[in-house]
C-alpha angles and dihedrals in degrees: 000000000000120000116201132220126190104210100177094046079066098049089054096045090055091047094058097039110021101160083064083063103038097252132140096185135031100162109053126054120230090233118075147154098272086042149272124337116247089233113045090166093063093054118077092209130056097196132341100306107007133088126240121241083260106067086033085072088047097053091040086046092051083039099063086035098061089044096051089041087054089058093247092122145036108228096196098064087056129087115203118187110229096200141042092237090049088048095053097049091060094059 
């Protein structure tokens, strides 16, 4: 079974309606020449290409999504940590 994700279908979601996805900002990347920006969660992009932590939650959350809604796993038999400090604590 193949699940498919359409990546760029997202980017383009959260670019033209950033607060649904909790951004700020969608144009610009945290990572610039004078520095890094003080809120990496509210950009959508890291640097120029890649995305931040942030939107790579998003992708890895619509991820599991698409492949539980597609019947290729039980979501009751995983346990998926929903903080750091959970997940740490797990380790």
């Amino acid at each position: 079974m193949i699940a498919t994700l359409d990546v760029n279908s997202l980017y383009r979601d959260a670019m033209a309606n950033p607060a649904a996805f909790g951004f700020t900002n969608v144009i610009s990347s945290c990572l610039s020449g004078s520095g890094i920006c003080s809120n990496p969660d509210d950009f959508l992009f890291w640097d120029g290409i890649h995305p931040t932590t942030a939107a790579h939650r998003i992708i890895g959350e619509t991820a599991f999504s698409t492949i539980q809604e597609a019947g290729m796993i039980n979501s009751s038999s995983i346990l998926v940590p929903e903080t750091t400090s959970e997940v740490l604590r797990l380790a």
